[in-house]
VMD Tcl script that draws the C-alpha trace (Angstrom):
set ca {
  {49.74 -44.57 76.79}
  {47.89 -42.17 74.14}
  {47.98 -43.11 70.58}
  {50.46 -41.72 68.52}
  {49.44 -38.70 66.54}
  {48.90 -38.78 62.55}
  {51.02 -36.94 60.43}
  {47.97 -35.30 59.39}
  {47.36 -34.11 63.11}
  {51.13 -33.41 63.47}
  {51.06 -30.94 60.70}
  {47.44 -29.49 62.84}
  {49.17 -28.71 65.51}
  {51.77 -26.80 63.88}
  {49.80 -25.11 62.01}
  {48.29 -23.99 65.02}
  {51.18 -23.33 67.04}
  {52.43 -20.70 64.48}
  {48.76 -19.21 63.98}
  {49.02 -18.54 68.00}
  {51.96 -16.53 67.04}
  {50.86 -14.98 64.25}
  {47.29 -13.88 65.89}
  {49.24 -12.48 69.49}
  {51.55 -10.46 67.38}
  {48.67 -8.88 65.24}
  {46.49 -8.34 68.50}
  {47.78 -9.70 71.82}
  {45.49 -11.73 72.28}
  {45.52 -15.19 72.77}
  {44.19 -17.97 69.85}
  {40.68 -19.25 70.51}
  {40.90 -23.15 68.89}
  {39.27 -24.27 65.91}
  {39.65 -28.37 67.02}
  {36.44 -29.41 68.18}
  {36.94 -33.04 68.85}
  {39.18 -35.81 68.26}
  {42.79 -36.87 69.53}
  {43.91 -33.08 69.78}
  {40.95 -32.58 72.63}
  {42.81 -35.22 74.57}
  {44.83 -33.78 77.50}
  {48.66 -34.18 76.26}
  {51.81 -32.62 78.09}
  {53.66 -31.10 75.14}
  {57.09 -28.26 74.72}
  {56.62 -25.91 72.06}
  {60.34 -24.92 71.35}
  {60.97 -22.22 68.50}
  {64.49 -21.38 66.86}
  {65.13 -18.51 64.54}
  {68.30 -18.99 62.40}
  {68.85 -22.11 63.98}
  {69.35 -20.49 67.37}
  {67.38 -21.27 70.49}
  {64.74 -18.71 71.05}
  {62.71 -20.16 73.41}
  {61.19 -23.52 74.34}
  {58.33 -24.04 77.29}
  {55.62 -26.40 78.06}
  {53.60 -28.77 80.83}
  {55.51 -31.74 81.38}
  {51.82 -33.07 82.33}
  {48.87 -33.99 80.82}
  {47.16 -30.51 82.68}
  {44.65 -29.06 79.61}
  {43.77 -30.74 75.61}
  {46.62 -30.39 73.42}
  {45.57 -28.06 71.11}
  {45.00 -25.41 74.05}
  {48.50 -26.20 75.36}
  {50.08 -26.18 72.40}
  {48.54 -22.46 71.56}
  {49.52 -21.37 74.65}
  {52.81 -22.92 75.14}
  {53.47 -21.65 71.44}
  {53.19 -17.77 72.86}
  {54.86 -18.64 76.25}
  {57.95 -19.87 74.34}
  {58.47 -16.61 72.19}
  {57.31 -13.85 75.21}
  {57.92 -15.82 78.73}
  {61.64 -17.55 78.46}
  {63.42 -16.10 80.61}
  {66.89 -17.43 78.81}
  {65.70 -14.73 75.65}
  {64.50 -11.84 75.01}
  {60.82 -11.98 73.92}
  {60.62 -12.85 70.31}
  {59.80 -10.37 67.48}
  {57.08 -9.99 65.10}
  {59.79 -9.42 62.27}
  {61.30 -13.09 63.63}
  {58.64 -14.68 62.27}
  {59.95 -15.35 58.60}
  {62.85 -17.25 60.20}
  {61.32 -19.06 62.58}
  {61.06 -22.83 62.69}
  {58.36 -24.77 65.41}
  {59.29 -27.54 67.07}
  {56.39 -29.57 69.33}
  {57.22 -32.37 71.69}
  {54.20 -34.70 72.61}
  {55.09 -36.26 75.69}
  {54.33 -39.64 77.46}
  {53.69 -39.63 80.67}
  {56.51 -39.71 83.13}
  {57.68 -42.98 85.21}
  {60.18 -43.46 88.26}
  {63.45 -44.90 86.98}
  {67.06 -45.94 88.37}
  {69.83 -43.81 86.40}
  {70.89 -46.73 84.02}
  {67.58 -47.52 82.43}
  {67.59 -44.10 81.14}
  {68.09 -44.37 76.87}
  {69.64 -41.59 75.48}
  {67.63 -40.45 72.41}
  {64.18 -42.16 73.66}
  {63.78 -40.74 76.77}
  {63.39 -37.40 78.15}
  {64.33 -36.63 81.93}
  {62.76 -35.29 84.91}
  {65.38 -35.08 87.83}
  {63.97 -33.61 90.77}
  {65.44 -33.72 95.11}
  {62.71 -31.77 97.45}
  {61.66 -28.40 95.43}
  {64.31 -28.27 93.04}
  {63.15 -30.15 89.42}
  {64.50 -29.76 85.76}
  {63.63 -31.15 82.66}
  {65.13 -32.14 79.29}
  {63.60 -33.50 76.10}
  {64.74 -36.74 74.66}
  {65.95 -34.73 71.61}
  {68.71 -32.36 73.83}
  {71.20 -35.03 74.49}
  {71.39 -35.85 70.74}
  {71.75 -32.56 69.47}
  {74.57 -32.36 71.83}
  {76.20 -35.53 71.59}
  {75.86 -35.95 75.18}
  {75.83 -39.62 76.75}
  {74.13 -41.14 79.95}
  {76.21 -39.71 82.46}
  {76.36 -36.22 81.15}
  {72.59 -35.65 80.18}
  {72.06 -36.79 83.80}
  {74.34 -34.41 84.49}
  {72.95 -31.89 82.67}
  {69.50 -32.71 84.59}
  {70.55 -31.93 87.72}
  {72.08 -28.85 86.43}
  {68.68 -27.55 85.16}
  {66.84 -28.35 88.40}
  {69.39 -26.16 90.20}
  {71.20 -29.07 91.90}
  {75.17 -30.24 91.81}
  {75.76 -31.72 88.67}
  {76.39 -34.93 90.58}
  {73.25 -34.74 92.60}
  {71.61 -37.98 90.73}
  {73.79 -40.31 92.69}
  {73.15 -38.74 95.60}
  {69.39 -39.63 95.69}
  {67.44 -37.20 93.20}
  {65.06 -38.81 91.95}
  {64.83 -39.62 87.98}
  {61.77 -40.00 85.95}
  {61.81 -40.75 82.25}
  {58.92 -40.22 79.95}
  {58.92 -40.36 75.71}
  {57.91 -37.73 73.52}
  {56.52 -37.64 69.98}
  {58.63 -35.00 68.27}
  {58.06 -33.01 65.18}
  {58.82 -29.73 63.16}
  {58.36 -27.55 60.46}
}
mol new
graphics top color blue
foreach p $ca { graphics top sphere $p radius 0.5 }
foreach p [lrange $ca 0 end-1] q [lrange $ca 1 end] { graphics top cylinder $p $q radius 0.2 }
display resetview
């Protein structure tokens, strides 16, 4: 399990997150990052999710620990506002009203469907190539219980809402979550 990240590297990444924005909307190009060393060089799966006016506008990331943080956060910062295929790509003039929200996530573990904690743990559900994923923070903001954000799972990975009784498998992993 990786350390928990500061507030002081919290408010890093954020920064950076919305200085990947900024930069691609002034010249397409992606972010090269400033962090040199230190806990944000560490390879971290992390969701960049971004709302304007309080509304969904996009939210994409690697459920694994694949590159360092800070490069996955720049990138996953730009993938949520051009490559969500739920919304349009987001707008330059969006940016005022725009609010970044990064998920640091734990690494994911096999689990049976009743040891999953609604409002600790994110899901994974997953049967041959179908797989979805929600963050611990979408049941909450939903008021969903067990059952339902299991549900909900299967739903994302393409499968019957039912499917994790019916031997999808169910991993659980924790995320540290923070905003602007």
């Amino acid at each position: 399990m990786s350390e928990p990240l500061t507030p002081e590297e919290e408010q890093t990444c954020l920064r950076l997150a919305r200085r990947a924005l900024e930069y691609h909307f002034e010249t397409g190009l992606p972010l090269r990052s400033p962090v040199r060393s230190g806990p944000l060089k560490a390879k971290r799966g992390a969701f960049v999710t971004l709302t304007v006016d309080g509304e969904l506008r996009g939210c994409i990331g690697y459920p694994l620990p694949v590159k360092p943080l800070d490069e996955t956060i720049i990138e996953m910062a730009v993938a949520a506002a051009t490559q969500d295929t739920r919304f349009e790509p987001l707008a330059a003039g969006e940016m005022d009203r725009l609010k970044i929200e990064i998920s640091v996530l734990g690494l994911p573990e096999r689990t049976e469907a009743d040891q999953v904690e609604v409002g600790r743990h994110g899901i994974i559900v997953s049967k041959g190539y179908f797989r979805g994923l929600l963050l611990p923070q979408v049941p909450l903001e939903h008021h969903w219980d067990r059952e339902t954000f299991l549900r909900h799972g299967c739903l994302k990975a393409g499968l019957p809402p039912e499917e994790w009784k019916r031997g999808a498998e169910i991993e659980t992993f924790t995320a540290q979550v923070f905003s602007e």
